[in-house]
N, C-alpha and C positions, 0 to 999 in steps of 0.2 A: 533270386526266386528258387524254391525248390523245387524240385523234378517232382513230374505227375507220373503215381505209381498205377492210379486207376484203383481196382479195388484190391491189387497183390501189396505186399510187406514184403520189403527186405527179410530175407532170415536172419543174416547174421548185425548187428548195429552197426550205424556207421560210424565212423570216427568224426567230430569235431573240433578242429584245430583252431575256432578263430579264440581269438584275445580278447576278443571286447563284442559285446551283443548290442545289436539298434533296438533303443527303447521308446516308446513311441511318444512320451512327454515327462511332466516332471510329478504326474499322479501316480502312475504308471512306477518309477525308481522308486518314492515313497514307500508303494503299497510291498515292494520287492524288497528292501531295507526292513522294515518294520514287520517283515515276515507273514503279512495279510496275502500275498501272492507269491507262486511261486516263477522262476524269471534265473536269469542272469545278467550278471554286471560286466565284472571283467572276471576270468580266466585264473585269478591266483586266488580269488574268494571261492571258484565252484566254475564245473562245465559239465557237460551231460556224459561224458565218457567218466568223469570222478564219480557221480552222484550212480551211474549204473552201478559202476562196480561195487562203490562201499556199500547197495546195498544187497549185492550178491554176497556180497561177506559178513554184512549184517546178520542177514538169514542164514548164513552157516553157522555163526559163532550163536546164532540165539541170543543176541545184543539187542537193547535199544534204541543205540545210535552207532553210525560210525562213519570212519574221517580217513580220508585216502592221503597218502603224505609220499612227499618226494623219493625217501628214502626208508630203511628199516629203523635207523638212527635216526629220523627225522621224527618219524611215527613214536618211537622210546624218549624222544626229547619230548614234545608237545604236549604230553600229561604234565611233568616236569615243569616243564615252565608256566603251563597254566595253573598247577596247583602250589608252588613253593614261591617263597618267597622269601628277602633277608633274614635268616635266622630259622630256618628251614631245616627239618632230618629228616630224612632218608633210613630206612633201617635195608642193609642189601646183602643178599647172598656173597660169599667169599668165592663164589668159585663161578664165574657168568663171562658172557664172550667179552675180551678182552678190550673192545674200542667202547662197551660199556662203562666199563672199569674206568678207562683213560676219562670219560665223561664225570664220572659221580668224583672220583678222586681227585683231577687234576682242573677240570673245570669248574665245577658248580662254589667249589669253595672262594672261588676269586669274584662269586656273588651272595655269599655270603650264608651258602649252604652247607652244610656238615652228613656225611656219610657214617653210620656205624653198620661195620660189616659182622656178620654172623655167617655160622653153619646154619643154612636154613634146614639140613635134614635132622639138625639137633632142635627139637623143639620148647625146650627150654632155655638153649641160649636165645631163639627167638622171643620168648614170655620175658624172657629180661630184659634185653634190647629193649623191647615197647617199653616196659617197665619202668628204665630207669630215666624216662624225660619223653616228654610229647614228641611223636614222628609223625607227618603225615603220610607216607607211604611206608609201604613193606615190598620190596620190590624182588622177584628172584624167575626162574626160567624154568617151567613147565619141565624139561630135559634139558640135562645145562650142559653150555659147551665148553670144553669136548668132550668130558669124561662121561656124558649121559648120570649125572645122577637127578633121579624125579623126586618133583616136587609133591609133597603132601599137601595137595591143594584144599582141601575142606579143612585141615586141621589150623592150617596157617590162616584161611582167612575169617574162623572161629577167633583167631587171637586177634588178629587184625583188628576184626570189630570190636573185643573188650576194651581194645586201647584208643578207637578211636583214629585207626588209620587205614588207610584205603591198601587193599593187596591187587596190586597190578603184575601182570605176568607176559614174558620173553613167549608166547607158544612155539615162534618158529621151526623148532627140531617134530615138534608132536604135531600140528595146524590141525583146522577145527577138525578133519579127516577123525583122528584117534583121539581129540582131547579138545572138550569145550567149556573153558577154566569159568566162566560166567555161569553156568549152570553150578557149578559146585562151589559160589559163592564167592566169587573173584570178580571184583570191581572194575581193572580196566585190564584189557590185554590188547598186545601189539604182536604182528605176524611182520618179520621182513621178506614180505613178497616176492623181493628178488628169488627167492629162495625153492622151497618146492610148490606153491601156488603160482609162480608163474612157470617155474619147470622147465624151462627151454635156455637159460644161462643169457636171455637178452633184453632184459627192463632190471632195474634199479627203482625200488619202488617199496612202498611202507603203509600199514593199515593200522588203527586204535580205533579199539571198541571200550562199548562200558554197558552198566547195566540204570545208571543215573543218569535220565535225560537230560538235568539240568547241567551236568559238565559237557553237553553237546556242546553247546555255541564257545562255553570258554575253550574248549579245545581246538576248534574250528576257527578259533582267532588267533592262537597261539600261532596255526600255521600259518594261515596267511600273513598274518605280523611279522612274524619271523623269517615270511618266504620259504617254505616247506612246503611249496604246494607240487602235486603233481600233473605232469602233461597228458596230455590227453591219447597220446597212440600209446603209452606203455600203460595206461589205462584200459586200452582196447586191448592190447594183448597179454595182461595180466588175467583180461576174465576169457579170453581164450585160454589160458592155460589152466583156469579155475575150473571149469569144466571137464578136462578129466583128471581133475587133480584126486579125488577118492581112487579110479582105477591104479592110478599110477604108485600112488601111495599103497593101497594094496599089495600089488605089485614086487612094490620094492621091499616095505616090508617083511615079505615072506622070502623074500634074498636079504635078506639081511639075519633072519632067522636061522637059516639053513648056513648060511656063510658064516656066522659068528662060531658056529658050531664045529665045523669045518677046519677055521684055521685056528682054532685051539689045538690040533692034531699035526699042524704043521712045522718041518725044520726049523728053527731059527727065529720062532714067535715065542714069546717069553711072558704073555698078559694079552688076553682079549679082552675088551669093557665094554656090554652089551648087556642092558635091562633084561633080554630074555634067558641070559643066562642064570644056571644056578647060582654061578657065584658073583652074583654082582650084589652089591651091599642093597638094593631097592628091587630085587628078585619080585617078591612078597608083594612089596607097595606098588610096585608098575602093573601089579594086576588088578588091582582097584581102581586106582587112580587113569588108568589106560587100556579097558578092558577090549579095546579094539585092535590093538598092538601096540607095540612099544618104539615104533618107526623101523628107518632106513638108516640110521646113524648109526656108527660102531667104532672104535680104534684100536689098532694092535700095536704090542711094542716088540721093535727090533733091537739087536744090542746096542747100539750107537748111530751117532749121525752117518760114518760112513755107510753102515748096512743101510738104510732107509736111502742114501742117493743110491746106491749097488739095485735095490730093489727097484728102485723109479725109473732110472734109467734101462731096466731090464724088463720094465711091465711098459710099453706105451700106451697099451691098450687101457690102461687105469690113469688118464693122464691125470699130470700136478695141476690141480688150479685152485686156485688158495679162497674157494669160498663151496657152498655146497647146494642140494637140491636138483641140480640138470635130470632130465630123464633117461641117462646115463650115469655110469658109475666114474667117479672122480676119486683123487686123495687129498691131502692136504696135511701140514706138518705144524702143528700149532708152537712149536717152540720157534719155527722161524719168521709165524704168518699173525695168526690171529691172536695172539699171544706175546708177540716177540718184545712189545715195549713194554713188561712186566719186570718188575727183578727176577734175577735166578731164582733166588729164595723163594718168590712167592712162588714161579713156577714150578717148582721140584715139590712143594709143600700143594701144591695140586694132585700132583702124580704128572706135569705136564716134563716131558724129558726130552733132550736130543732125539729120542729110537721110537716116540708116539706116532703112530702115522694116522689119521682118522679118514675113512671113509665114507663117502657119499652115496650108499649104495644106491644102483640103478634099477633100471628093469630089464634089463639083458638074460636070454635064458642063462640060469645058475649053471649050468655045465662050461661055459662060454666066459665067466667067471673065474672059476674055479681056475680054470687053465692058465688065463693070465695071469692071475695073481698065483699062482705055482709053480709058472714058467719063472715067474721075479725071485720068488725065494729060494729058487736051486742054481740062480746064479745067470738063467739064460740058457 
């Protein structure tokens, strides 16, 4: 039985953990299945902490529908599999986080799907990709990781539609905060939540949206079939972190502005990679495409692998943790981490090198910043 509130409301939701709901006959499951009532069954189909959230994220991304998944990868898989099948292409960005990669290249082919990778910021070699044989996706990441380069989102999903393939997008470096790819004509996008929506470095968790209500339910099957569904407390505390995710993002943002800037002028940094810089190859296009900022992502490069341990070791205030978003500032070394099961080749033919360190910038005042990560580059 549940507790008599009388006429007050909890403020904040509760959590509900159970697995399986009492349904009160066999009219009743019918009407719940066949989508005439709304109910729940069991827990890996839907629960009130999933259905909250995805639709707080709904209404941010200005979506349709949307499907709360276990993971970030989980949420990247379930378009994927609900929409390919034997003899399936994929047209995908050459340069996107690297357990993606290990997916499109290493997996999908042993079910009989084919990847052709392009420079998505060449948009010609995109027009040929589609061109040269039916794809149903075009798949690439809003700011790609690590090197941040942005996607031209209206241009690519203009090609998208001549060819007849759906353009699905990574938002997680930009989330709906700076960039809401479904407004500018992007069919399905996935946020991995872990990341800066939930903000606090403690849920493992994954969101796809779309703008085609009818890929709702095939997607929502994908996960439960599959088992990608997610639990219900990192549910709860994902839309606690959703709520000051704009502040924060703000925030870091404008330290990552000022910091990009900053360690260009510093000893022993040899390349900064930040959209708001001048010299970043998407200067130009991150102002269109991101007119709200260009996020909290950045990477600089040291001369080698030893300087970047020298450095890590001499900042702990920046600690190593080999993913991003905390509402703290982190680093991460994508040649050993997120990247690492890439060839050489492909890595160096990124710009990804031994001496890349990329960061997570935080919300810590900038002066506070500054320090640590200056105290690292002079050695300690």
């Amino acid at each position: 039985m549940l507790p008599d509130f009388g006429p007050t409301v909890p403020l904040t939701p509760p959590i509900y953990p159970s697995a399986v709901y009492h349904i009160p006959d066999l009219d009743a499951v019918d009407a719940i299945y066949n989508g005439e009532a709304t109910g729940y069954v069991y827990a890996r189909d839907g629960h009130p902490n999933a259905s909250m959230l995805g639709d707080e994220l709904r209404q941010a991304h200005a979506a349709e529908w949307g499907v709360v998944a276990a993971t970030g990868m989980a949420a990247l898989s379930a378009p994927f599999l609900a929409l390919l099948s034997q003899g399936g292409r994929v047209i995908a960005s050459n340069r996107i986080y690297g357990k993606t990669t290990v997916l499109l290249r290493d997996e999908f082919p042993r079910f009989g799907v084919s990847t052709t990778w392009v420079d998505t910021n060449d948009l010609d070699a995109v027009e040929a990709a589609l061109a040269a044989g039916p794809a149903q996706i075009l798949f690439t990441e809003t700011i790609s990781n690590p090197l941040c380069r942005v996607a031209d989102v209206p241009a690519l999903a203009e090609i998208a539609y001549r060819h007849g393939a759906r353009l699905f997008l990574d938002n997680t470096f930009a989330t709906p905060t700076l960039c809401k790819p479904l407004e500018m004509g992007a069919n399905l996008v996935m946020e991995s939540l872990t990341k800066m929506i939930g903000g606090h470095s403690d849920v493992i968790l994954g969101f796809v949206c779309g703008r085609e209500p009818k890929l709702e339910p095939t997607v929502a099957t994908a996960v439960s079939t599959w088992g990608l569904a997610a639990n219900p407390f990192e549910c709860w505390l994902t839309s606690r972190g959703l709520a000051t995710l704009d502040l924060r993002m703000r925030a870091a943002t404008a330290n990552a502005v000022v910091l990009a800037e900053w360690l260009g002028e510093q000893p022993g940094v040899s390349r900064v990679i930040y959209p708001g810089r001048a010299d970043h190859p998407d200067f130009e296009l991150a102002k269109r495409v991101l007119p709200h900022g260009v996020g909290n992502m950045l990477c600089f490069e040291l001369a080698d692998r030893n300087a970047v341990n020298r450095w890590m070791r001499a900042t702990p205030a920046v600690p190593f943790c080999p993913s991003l978003g905390h509402h703290t500032t982190t680093c991460s070394h994508p040649d050993t981490t997120s990247h690492r099961f890439d060839p050489v080749e492909e890595k160096r033919r990124q710009g990804i090198t031994p001496g890349l360190v990329r960061l997570s910038v935080g919300c810590e005042p900038i002066e506070q910043l500054q320090a640590a990560i200056g105290h690292g580059l002079t050695g300690g």
